[in-house]
C-alpha positions in Angstrom: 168.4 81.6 163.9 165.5 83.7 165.3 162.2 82.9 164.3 159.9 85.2 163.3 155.9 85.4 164.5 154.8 84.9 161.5 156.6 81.5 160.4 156.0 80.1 164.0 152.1 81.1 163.5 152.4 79.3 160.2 154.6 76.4 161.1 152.1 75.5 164.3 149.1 75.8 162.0 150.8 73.8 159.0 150.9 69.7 158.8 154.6 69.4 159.4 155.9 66.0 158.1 159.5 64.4 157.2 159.9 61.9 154.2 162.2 59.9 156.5 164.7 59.6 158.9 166.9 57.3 160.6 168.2 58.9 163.4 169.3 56.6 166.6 165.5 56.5 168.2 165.9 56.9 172.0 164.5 60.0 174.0 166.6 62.7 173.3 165.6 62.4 169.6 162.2 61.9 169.9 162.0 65.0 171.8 163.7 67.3 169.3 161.4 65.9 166.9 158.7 66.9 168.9 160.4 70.0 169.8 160.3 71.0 166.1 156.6 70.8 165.6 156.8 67.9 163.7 153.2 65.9 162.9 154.5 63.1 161.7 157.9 61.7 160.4 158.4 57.7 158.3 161.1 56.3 161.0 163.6 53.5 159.7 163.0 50.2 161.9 164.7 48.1 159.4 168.0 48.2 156.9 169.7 45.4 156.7 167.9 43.2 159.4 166.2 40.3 158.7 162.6 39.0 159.9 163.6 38.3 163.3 165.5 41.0 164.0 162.7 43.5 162.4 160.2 41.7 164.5 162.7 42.9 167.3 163.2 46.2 166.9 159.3 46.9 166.1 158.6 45.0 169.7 161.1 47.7 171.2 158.9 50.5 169.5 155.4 49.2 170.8 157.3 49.8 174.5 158.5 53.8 173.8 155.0 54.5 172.6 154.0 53.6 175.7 156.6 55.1 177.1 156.3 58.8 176.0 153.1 58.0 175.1 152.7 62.0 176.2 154.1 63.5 172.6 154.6 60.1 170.6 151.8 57.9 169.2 151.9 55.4 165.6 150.5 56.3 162.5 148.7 53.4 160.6 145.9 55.2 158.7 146.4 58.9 157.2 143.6 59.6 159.4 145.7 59.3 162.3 148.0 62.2 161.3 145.5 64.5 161.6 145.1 63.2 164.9 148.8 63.8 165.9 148.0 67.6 165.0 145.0 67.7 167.1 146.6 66.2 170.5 149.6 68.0 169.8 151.6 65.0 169.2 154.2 63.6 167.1 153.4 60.7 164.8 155.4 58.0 163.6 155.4 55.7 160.2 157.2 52.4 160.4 160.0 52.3 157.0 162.3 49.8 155.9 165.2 51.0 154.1 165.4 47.3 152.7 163.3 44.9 151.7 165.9 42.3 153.8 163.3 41.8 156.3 161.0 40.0 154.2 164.1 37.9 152.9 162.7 35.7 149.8 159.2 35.6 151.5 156.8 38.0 149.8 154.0 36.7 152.1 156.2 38.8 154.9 155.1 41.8 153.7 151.4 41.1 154.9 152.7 40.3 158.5 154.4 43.8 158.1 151.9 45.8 157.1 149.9 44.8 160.0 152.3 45.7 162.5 152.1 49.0 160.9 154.8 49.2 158.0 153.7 51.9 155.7 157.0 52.7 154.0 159.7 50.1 152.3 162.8 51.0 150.2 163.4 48.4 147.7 167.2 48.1 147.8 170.1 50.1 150.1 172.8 51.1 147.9 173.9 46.9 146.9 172.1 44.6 145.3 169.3 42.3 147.0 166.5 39.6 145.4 164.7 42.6 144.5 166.6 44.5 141.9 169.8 46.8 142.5 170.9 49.5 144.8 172.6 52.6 143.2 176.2 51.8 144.2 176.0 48.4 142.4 178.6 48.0 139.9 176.1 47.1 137.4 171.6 47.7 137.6 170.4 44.8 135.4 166.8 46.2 137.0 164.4 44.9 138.8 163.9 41.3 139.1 161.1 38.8 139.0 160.3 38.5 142.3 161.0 42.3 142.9 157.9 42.7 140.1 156.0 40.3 142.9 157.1 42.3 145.6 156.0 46.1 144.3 152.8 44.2 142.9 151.6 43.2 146.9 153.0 46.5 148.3 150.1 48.2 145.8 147.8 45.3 146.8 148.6 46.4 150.7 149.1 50.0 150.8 152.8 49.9 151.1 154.8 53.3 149.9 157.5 52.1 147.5 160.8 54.1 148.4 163.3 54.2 145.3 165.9 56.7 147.2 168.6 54.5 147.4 168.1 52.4 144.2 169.5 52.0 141.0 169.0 54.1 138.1 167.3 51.0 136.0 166.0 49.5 138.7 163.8 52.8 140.0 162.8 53.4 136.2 161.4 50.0 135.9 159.6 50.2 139.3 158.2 53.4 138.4 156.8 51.8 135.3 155.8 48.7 137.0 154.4 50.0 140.2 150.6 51.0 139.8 150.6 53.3 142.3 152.8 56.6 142.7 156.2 56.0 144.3 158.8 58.6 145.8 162.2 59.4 146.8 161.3 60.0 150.4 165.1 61.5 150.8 166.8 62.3 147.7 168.5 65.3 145.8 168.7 66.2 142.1 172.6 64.5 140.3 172.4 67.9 138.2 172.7 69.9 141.2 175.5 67.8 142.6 176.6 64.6 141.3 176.8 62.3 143.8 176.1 58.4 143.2 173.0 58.6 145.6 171.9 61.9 143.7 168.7 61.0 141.0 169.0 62.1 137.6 166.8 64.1 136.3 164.8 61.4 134.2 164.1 59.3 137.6 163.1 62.7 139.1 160.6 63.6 136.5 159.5 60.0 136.3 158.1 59.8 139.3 156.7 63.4 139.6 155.1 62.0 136.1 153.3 59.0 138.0 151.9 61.7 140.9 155.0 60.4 143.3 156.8 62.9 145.4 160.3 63.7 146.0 161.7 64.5 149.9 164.5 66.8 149.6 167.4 65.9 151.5 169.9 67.6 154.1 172.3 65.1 154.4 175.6 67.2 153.8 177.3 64.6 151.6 174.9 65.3 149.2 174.5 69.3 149.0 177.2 70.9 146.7 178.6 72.7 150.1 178.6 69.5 152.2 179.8 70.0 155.7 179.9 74.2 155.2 176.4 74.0 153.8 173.6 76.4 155.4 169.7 75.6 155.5 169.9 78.2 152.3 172.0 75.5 150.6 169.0 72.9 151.6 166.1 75.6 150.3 168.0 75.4 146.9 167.8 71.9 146.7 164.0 72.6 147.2 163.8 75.7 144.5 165.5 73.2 142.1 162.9 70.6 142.2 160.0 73.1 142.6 161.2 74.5 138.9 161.9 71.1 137.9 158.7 69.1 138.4 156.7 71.4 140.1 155.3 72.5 143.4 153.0 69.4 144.0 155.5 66.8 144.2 158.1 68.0 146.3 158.4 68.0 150.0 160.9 67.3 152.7 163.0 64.2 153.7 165.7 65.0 155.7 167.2 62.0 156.4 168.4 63.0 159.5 170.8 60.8 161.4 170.4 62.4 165.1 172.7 61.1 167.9 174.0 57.9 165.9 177.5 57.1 166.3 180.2 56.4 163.5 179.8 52.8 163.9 176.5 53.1 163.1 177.6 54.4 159.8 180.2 52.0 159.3 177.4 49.5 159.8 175.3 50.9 157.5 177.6 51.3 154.3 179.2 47.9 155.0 176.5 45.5 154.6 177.3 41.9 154.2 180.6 42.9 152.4 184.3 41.8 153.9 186.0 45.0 152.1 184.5 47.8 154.3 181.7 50.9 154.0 180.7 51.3 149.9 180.8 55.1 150.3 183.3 57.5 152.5 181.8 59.9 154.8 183.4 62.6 156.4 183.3 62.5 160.2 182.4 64.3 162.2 179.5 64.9 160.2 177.6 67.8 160.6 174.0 68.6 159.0 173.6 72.6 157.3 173.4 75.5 159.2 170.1 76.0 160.8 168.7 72.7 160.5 171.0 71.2 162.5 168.5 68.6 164.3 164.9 68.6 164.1 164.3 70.9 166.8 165.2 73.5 164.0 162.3 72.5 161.7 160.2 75.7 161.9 163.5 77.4 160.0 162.8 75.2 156.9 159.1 77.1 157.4 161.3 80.7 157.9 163.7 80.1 155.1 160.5 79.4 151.7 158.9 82.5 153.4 161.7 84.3 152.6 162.0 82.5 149.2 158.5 84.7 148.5 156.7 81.0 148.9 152.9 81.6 149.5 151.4 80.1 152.4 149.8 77.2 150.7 152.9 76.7 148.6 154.7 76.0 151.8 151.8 74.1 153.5 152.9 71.4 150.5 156.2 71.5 150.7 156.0 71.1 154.9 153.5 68.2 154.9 150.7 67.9 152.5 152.0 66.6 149.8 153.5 63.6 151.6 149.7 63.6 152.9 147.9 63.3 149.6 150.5 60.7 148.4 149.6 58.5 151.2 146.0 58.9 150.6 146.7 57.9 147.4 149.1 55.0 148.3 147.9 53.2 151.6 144.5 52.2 150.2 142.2 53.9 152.4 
C-alpha cells in the first residue's frame, strides 16, 4: 500500500501509540515497531507466569533496552512518551495479561509497579483469584480479593485491562474501579460475535466511566478473519466511533509478530490437561495492509480516507490512550 505525503507528514507529527501487544519481543520485532513510527506500545511481559518467572522476563527486558538502546527506551511516567517522540524513539509499557504474577499476594503489585508495570489484565480467558475470564463456563464476577486488587491498582496508578474478562466480572470492575478502565484490545460482539468480542453494554460502560477501547486486528475476531483487509479493521474503528464516540476509542492491535504456533498453544492452554480453550486457524495471518507494525502509518492513510479530521485521527492514533493514562497512573 503506497502512502501518501500527506498521511506520512501526519503520522510523523501524530503521538502514535498501540493499546497492546504481545508479539515474540526479539529484534526483528522491535524494529518493525520502530519502523512504523510507533511512540509508544503496552508490551505483554506476563500471562500466565508467576512471580519468579515475571521477575525473569522483566530482568531480560532491562538488557534489550540497553541493547538497542538506539530506538527502544521504557516508559514509566506519561511524561516519558513525549520523550520517545522527541529522540525519535520507541517507548515501551510493561502489561500483564494476568494478574498470575502476583499470585494470592496483593502486596506484589507494589514490587511491580516499581519495576515499571503500568498495565494489568485482570483474568486471561479462565478463571483466576480475581474474578473470571470470558471463556469460563460460568462469571460469578469479581471476587473479594479481586475488589482488593483493582482497589491498589487505583491506589498505584495501575491501568486495569478488562479485554479478556468476563461479561460480569468487567461490569462489576467497571463499577468498582474508581478510576477509568479499558479494553486495550477488543472488538464490538454486535459486529461479530465471537466469545472474546464485548457486548455493547461493557463497551458503553466503560466509555461511560472515561475508559477507552483499543480496536483490535486480530483476524479471529473481524467478521472476514484471515481474508480481512485494514478496511475491515477501520470498520471495527467507525463502529465504536458511532457507538461511544470519538474520545474513547483508539488502537490495540494485539499483534502477535514472529510467535510460533506453540506459542499459541501455550497461551490458550493454561493450566488445563484438555488442550487450547479456543481454536485458531494457522497459519494465521493479520488484515491486509496492517500486516506487522511496520505498516502503522496505513491505519493513519486508511481514517484519512474515512473523511477523519486531523485531530480526530491524532485521538484515535495515540492521544486518547495518552489522556487515559494521565488520568490513570497518578501523576
Amino acid at each position: 500500500m503506497k502512502l501518501s505525503a500527506e498521511a506520512r507528514t501526519l503520522h510523523d507529527a501524530s503521538i502514535i501509540i498501540d493499546g497492546l501487544q504481545i508479539s515474540n519481543w526479539i529484534e526483528p520485532v522491535f524494529r518493525s515497531i520502530h519502523q512504523g513510527g510507533v511512540t509508544a506500545v503496552t508490551a505483554t511481559v506476563a500471562v500466565h507466569e508467576g512471580f519468579r518467572q515475571t521477575i525473569k522476563n522483566i530482568a531480560r527486558w532491562q538488557e534489550m533496552f540497553r541493547r538497542y538502546a538506539g530506538f527502544m527506551m521504557p516508559i514509566k511516567r506519561v511524561n516519558d512518551i513525549a520523550e520517545a517522540k522527541k529522540s525519535g524513539k520507541t517507548g515501551f509499557i510493561f502489561g500483564f495479561q494476568d494478574t498470575a504474577p502476583i499470585e494470592d499476594d496483593l502486596d506484589l503489585l507494589s514490587i511491580f509497579h516499581a519495576l515499571g508495570v503500568r498495565v494489568i489484565q485482570l483474568t486471561y480467558m479462565k478463571a483466576n483469584c480475581v474474578g473470571q475470564g470470558c471463556l469460563e463456563r460460568f462469571d460469578s464476577g469479581l471476587t473479594d480479593f479481586g475488589i482488593e486488587v483493582i482497589e491498589e491498582m487505583n491506589r498505584l496508578g495501575i491501568l486495569i485491562d478488562l479485554s479478556h474478562v468476563g461479561y460480569r466480572t468487567s461490569m462489576a470492575a467497571i463499577e468498582v474501579s474508581q478510576k477509568p478502565v479499558a479494553f486495550t484490545h477488543a472488538n464490538p460482539k454486535s459486529l461479530w460475535d465471537h466469545p472474546r468480542n464485548k457486548t455493547d453494554e461493557e463497551i458503553r460502560g466503560v466509555a461511560e466511566r472515561g475508559g477507552v477501547i483499543g480496536a483490535n486486528i486480530f483476524p479471529a475476531f473481524l467478521p472476514s478473519g484471515n481474508q480481512a483487509t485494514i478496511d475491515d479493521y477501520i470498520d471495527v474503528i467507525d463502529y465504536l466511533v458511532e457507538m461511544i464516540g470519538i474520545d474513547h476509542v483508539a488502537v490495540g492491535t494485539d499483534f502477535t509478530e514472529a510467535q510460533p504456533k506453540e506459542f499459541f498453544d501455550w497461551l490458550l492452554t493454561g493450566k488445563s490437561k484438555r488442550g487450547p480453550c479456543m481454536e485458531l486457524v494457522h497459519p494465521i495471518s493479520n488484515p491486509k495492509g496492517i500486516q506487522s507494525a511496520k505498516e502503522f502509518p496505513n491505519i493513519t492513510q486508511a481514517l484519512m480516507k474515512r473523511r477523519y479530521a486531523q485531530g480526530e485521527i491524532k485521538k484515535i492514533m495515540g492521544e486518547n490512550w495518552l489522556r487515559l493514562y494521565r488520568e490513570v497512573w497518578n501523576e
